[in-house]
N, C-alpha and C positions, 0 to 999 in steps of 0.2 A: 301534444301538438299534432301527433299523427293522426289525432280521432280528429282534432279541427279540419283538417286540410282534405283529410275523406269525404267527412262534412259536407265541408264546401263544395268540393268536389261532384260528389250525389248531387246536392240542389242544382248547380249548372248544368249538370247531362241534361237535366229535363228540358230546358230553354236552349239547349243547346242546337234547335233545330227552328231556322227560322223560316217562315215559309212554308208553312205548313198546308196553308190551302184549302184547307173543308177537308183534311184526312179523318174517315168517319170510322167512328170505334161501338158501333153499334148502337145504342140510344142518342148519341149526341156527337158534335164533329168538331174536334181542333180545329179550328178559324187562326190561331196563330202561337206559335211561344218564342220566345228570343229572351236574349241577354239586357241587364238592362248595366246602363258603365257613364258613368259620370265622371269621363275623362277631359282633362282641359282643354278648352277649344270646344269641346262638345257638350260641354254643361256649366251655366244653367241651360238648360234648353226644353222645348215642348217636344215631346213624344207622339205620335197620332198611333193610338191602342185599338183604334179601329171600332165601327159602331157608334161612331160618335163623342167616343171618351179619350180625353187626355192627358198622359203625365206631366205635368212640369215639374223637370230635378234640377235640383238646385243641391249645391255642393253641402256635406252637414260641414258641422261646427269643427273647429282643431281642435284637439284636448282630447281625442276617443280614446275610451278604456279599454272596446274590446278589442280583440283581434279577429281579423277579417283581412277579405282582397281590399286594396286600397282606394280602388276606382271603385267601386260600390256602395263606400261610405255616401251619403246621400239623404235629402228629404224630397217625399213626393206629395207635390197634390195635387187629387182626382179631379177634374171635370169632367159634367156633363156639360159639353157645347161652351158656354163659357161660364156657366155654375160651377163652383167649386165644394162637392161634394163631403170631402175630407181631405185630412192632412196626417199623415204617416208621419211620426220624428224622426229626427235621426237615427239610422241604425244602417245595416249592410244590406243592403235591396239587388238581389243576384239577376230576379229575370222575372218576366210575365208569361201567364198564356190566357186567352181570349176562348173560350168556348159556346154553340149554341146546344141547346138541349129541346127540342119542343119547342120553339118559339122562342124560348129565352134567351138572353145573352149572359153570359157571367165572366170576370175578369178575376184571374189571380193573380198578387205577386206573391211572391217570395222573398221571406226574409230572415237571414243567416243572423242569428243572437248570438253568436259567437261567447268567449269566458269557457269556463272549464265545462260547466254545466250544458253542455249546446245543444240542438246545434238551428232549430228551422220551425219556424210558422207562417200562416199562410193565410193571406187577409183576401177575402172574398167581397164582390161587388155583384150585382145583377140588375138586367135589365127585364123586367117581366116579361114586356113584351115592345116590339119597335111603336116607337114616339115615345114608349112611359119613361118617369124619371129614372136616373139612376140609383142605386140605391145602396150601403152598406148592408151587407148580410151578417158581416160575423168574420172572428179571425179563431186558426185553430188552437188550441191550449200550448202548444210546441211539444217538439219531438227528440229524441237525441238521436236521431239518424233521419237522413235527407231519404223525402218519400223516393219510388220506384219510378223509373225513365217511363213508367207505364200509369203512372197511380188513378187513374177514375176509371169507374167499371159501373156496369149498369147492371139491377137487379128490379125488374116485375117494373121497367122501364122509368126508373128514378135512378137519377145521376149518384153518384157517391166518389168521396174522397178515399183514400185508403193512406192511415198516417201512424205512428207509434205512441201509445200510453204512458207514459216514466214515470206515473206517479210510485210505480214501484222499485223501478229504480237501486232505493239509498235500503229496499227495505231489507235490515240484519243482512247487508253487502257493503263493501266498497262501491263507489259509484263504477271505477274501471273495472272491476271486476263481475260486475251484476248480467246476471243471464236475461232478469226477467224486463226484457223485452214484449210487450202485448200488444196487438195489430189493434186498430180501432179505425172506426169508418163514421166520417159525417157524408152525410145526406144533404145533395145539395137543392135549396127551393128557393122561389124569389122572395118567402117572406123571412128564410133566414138559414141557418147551417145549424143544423141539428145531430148530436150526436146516434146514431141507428146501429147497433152491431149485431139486428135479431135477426138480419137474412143470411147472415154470413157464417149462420151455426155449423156449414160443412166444411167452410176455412180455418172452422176452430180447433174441429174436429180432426181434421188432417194434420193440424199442428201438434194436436196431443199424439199424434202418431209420431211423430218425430221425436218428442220429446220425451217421448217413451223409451226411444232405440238409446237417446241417447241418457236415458234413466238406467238399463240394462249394462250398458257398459260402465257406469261410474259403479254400479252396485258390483260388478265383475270384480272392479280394483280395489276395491273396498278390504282390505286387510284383514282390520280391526272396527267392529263397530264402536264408533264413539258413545258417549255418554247420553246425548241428546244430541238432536237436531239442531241448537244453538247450544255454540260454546259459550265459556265463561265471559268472551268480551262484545258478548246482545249480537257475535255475529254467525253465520251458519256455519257449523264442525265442518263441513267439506263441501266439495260441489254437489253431491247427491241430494242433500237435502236443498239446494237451491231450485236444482229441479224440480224435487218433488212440489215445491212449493209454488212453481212457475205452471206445472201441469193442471194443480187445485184453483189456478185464476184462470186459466185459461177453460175449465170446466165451465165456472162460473159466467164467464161471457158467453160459453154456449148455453147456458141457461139450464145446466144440468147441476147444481148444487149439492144434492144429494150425494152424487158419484164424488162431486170432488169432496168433501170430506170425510168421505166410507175411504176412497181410494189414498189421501192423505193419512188417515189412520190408522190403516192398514200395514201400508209400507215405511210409514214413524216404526211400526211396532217389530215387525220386519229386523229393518236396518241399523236400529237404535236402541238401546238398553234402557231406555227412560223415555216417555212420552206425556209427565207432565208440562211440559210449553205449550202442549197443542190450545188448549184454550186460548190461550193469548195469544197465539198468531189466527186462530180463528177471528177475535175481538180484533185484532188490530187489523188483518185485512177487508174487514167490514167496516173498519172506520175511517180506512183509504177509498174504500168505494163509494162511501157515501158523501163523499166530496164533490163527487159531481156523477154525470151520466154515465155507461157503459153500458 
């Protein structure tokens, strides 16, 4: 319930500032972010998102499974002018923000999945350029942690998202327990939301500098080398080898492959009495990645 309510929490900092004004963040400027609350008396009601586009929320259905704030239970649908674009289902809808980029417009909401599994994705709209239609771009795959009070940054002057990976997650962890956390970045354009994580190889790179210090210290407490790298129950023997493993994908995104498996079998060999699993975490993290883009 703690990780829910952080969760939550995270997503709303971001919307938590209305009026924003054209505060410009280098390639492109906050035009607006706010809360969005589908409290009674005030919903169903129209939204004006500014640019032309509007929310109509309408309260969701009784019977929700998940858990979330109450007031955000909610459906929305988009219009341009008075076309109705899409339709969002029910779910927990926390806030929008409005941004331009280069002539374009684009609209996010946010929206909190709540369940154990959580916690945040983020459906993207764009306006190419003023008169054209509006358009759905794309929503991101979800996150278990609520992006950064800061999340869009510009790189060789194209917009980007900056949001959390989890398809690793569950991998030989607990879901509560799992370190491996991996940044990932869509690319935002008016023909759609693309995942890009090749400009950000010195984000990666800086990450495996952390997760090095904190490689160093688990190998410090380290007793007794275990057996293997995963124990008897398909989970990792201790937190070192979580690391180790969190370092070898985080290679990978920097597009340095080579290093992350010299450097994972290296330190298996190292810290561990037995390094036959390596294959098979090699095959299985190849068959999580090729699930989609990175």
């Amino acid at each position: 319930m703690r990780l829910l309510a952080l969760a939550a929490l995270g997503i709303a900092l971001f919307f938590s500032t209305p009026g924003t004004g054209g505060a410009q963040e280098g390639c492109f400027s906050v035009l607006a972010a706010d809360d969005l609350d589908c409290q009674p008396g005030a919903c169903p009601g129209t939204l004006d998102a500014g640019g032309g586009v509007k929310f109509v929320l309408s309260p969701g259905l009784p019977g929700k499974k998940l858990l979330g704030p109450p007031a955000s239970w909610m459906k929305i649908s988009l219009l341009d002018g008075d076309l109705t674009v899409r339709e969002l289902p029910d779910s927990y809808y926390l806030g929008y923000a409005r941004l331009d980029h280069n002539g374009a417009g684009y609209w996010m909401i946010g929206e909190y999945t709540g369940g154990m599994h959580c916690c945040a994705r983020y459906h993207f709209f764009a306006r190419p350029s003023p008169g054209s239609p509006l358009r759905y771009i794309g929503t991101t795959a979800g996150s278990a942690q609520a992006i950064d009070e800061q999340p869009f940054s510009c790189r060789s002057g194209s917009l980007y998202l900056e949001d959390q990976d989890t398809r690793f997650l569950s991998f030989h962890t607990s879901y509560a327990e799992s370190a491996l956390y991996i940044p990932t970045h869509y690319r935002l354009t008016a023909a759609g939301l693309l995942t890009d994580n090749l400009p950000f190889k010195d984000k990666y790179l800086d990450e495996i500098q952390t997760v090095e210090a904190q490689i160093a210290a688990a190998a410090a407490g380290q007793k007794k080398p275990p057996e293997g790298l995963i124990g008897s129950e398909g989970l990792f023997s201790d937190e070192l080898g979580q690391l180790l493993v969190k370092r070898t994908i985080l290679y990978i995104y920097a597009r340095e492959e080579k290093t992350a498996w010299q450097s994972l079998e290296r330190d298996t060999a190292k810290h561990y009495r037995a390094d036959g699993i390596l294959p098979k975490i090699r095959q299985e993290i190849r068959e999580i990645l090729r699930e989609g883009p990175y």
